[in-house]
C-alpha positions in Angstrom: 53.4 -8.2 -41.8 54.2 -11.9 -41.2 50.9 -12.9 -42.2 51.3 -11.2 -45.6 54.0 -13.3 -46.1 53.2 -16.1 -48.7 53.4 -19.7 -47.9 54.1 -22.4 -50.4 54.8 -25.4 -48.5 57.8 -25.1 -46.5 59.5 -21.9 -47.8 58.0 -18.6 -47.5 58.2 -15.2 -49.5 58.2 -11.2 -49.1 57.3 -10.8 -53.2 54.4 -12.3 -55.0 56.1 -11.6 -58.3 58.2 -14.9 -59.7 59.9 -14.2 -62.7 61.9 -16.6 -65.4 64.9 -16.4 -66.8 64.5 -17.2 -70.5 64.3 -14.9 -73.8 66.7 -12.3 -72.4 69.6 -11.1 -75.0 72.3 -11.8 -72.7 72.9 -12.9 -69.1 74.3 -9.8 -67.7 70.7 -8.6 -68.7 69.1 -11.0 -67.3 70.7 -10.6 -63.8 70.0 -6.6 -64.1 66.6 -7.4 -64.4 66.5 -9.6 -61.9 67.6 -7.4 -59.7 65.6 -4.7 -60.6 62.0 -6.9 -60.0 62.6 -7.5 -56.6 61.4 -11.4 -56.7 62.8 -13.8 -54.3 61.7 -16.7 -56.9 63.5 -17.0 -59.9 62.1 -19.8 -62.6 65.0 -21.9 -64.5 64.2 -24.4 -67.5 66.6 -27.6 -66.1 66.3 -28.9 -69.7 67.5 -25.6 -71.0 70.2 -24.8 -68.4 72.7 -26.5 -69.4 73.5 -28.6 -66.6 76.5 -30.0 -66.3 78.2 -27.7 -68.7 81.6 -26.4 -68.8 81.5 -23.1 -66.0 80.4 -20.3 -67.3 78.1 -21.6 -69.8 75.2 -22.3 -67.3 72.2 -20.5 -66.8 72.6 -20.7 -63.2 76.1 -19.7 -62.7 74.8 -16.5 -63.1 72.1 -16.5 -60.2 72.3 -15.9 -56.9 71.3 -18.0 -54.9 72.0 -16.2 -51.8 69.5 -13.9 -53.1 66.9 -15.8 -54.6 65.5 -19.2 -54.5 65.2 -21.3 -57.9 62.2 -22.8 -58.8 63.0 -25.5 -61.8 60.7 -26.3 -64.3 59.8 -28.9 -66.4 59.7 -26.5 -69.8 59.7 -28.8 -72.7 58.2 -31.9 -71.4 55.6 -33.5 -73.3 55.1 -36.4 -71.7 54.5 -37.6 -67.5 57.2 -39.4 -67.6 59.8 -37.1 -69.2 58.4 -34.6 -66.8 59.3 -36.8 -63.8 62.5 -37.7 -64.9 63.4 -34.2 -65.0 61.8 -33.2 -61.5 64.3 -35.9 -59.9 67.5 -34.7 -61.9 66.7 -30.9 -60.5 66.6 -32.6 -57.1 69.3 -34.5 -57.4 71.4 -31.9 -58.2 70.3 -30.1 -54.8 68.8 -27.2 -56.8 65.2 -27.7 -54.7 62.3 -30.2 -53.8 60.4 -27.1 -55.1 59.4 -27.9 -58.6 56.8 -26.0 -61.3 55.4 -28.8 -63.4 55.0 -28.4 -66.7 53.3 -31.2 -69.1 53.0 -29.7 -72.7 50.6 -31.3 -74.8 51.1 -29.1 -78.1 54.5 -27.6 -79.7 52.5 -24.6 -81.0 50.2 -23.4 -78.3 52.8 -24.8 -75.5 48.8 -25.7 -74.0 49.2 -28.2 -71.1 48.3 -32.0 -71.3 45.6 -32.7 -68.8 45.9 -36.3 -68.5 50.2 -36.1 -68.0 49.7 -33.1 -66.0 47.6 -34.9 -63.3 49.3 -38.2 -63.2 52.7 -36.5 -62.6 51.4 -34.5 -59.9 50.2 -37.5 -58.2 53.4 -39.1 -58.8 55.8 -35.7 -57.7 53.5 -35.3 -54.4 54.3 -39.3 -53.4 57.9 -38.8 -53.8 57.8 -35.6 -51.8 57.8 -32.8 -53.9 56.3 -29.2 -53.7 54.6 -29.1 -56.9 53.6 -25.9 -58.4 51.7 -26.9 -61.6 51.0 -24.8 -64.5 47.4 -25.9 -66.0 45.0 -24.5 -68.3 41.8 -22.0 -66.9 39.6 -25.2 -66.7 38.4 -25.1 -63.1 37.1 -28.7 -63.0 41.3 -29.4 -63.6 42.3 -27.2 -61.1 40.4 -28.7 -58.9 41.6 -32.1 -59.6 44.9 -31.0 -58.9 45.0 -29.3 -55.6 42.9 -33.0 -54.9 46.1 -34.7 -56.4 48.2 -32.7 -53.5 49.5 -29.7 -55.5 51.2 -26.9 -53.2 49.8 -24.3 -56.0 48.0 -24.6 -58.8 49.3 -22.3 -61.6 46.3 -21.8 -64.8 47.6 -19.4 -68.0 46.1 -16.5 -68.2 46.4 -16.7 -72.3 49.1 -18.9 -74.3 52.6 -18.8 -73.2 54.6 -15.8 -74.5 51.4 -14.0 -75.8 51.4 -11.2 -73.7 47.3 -11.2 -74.5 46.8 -11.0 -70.2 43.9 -13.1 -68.9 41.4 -13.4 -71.4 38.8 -15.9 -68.9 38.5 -14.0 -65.8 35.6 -15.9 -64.9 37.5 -18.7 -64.9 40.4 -17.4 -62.7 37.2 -16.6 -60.3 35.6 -20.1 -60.6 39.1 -21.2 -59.8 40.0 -18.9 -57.0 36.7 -19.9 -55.2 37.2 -23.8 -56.0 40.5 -24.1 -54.5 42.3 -23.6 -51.2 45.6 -23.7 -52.2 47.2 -20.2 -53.6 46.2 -19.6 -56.9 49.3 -18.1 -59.0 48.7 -16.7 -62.7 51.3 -18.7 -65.3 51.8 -17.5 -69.0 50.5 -15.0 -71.2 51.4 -11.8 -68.6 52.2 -9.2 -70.6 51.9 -6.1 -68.8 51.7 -4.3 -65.4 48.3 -4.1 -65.8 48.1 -7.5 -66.4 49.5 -8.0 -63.2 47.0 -5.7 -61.1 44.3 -7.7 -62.8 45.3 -10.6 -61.4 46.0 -9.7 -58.3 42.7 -7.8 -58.0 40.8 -10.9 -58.6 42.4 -12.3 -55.5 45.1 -14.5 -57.2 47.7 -15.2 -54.7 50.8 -14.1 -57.2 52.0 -14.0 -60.7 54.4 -15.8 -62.7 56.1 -13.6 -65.9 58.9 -14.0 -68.3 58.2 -12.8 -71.7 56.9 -9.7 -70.5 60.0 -8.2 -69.0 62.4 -10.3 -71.4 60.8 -9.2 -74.5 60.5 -5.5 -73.8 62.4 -2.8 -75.2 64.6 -2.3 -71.5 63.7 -5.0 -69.8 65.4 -3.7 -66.8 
C-alpha cells in the first residue's frame, strides 16, 4: 500500500482528491464538507484569506491543520511577479513551501498566462519551492514546465468553475505520456464522473472546488 501512496516532493498522501475552499455559503459548511471528502490537501486563496485579519475572520482559522495540509495558491494573480510575491508571503507566514501557481492571463476565462506561468516557475523552483502549477491542456506547455522543475503539472480540464469536465482528452493523454512528473486535473471538475474520467486516463489526481461548493448539499 506504500507504493500507492502519492508523492509530491517531500510530503506524501493517502487521497488523490485535493479540494478548495472557496464558493461555499458559510464556513461551518465548508469544514463539513471537508470532512466529508476525505482529502488530506486542502487549497486556500492567500489573497483571499484574509491574512492577517482580526481572529475569526480568516479562512484558515477554520481548518485543521492537524488534519490536513494547505496548499496556497496564487488565485488572482495576473502577473509573474504578483504571483511570486504572493508565493513568499504564504511561506513566510509558515503556511508551506508547497505552493499551486496560478498566473491568470484573462478576468473572464480565468485561462492561464503562458509566458508568467513559466517564468515564475522557473523563479519558485530556484528559491526552493514545490510548485504545483495550473496550465492550460497545451502539451508543448506542460512540457516546458516539468523542464522548468515543476513538482506537478496541473492543465484545466475546461474553464475554471464550468463544471463542463475535460473536454480535450487527447490532450490530457499527450500530456500524461510527455511528462514524468504526476499529472493532476485543475478546473472545470464538475462531477464524479468527471473524476473517474480523469483518473481513468491515468492522471495522477484531481483538483475540485466548484463542484462540491456549488451543489445543492455540498456535503
Amino acid at each position: 500500500m506504500e507504493d500507492s501512496r502519492f508523492k509530491l516532493g517531500k510530503h506524501s498522501f493517502s487521497s488523490r482528491l485535493f479540494v478548495g475552499t472557496g464558493k461555499y455559503q458559510t464556513f461551518a459548511l465548508m469544514e463539513e464538507a471537508l470532512k466529508a471528502s476525505g482529502a488530506e490537501v486542502v487549497t486556500v486563496a492567500v489573497r483571499r484569506a484574509n491574512v492577517g485579519g482580526k481572529p475569526g475572520e480568516s479562512l484558515l482559522d477554520h481548518i485543521d491543520t492537524e488534519k490536513y495540509t494547505i496548499l496556497p495558491n496564487t488565485a488572482g494573480c495576473y502577473s509573474c511577479d504578483e504571483a511570486v510575491r504572493t508565493a513568499f508571503l504564504a511561506r513566510e507566514m509558515g503556511i508551506s513551501d508547497m505552493v499551486k501557481l496560478e498566473v491568470l492571463g484573462d478576468e473572464k476565462t480565468l485561462l492561464p498566462d503562458p509566458i508568467d506561468t513559466l517564468k515564475a516557475t522557473e523563479i519558485l523552483v530556484k528559491e526552493g519551492f514545490t510548485v504545483l502549477v495550473y496550465t492550460s491542456d497545451d502539451p508543448i506547455a506542460a512540457r516546458r514546465l516539468q523542464d522548468a522543475g515543476a513538482t506537478s503539472v496541473m492543465p484545466a480540464g475546461s474553464p475554471i468553475g464550468s463544471g463542463q469536465g475535460i473536454l480535450n482528452q487527447n490532450n490530457i493523454r499527450i500530456i500524461l505520456e510527455t511528462l514524468s512528473v504526476p499529472v493532476i486535473v485543475d478546473a472545470g471538475v464538475g462531477t464524479a464522473s468527471d473524476v473517474s474520467i480523469a483518473m481513468e486516463l491515468g492522471c495522477e489526481g484531481v483538483l475540485l472546488n466548484t463542484g462540491i461548493a456549488g451543489a445543492k448539499d455540498p456535503v
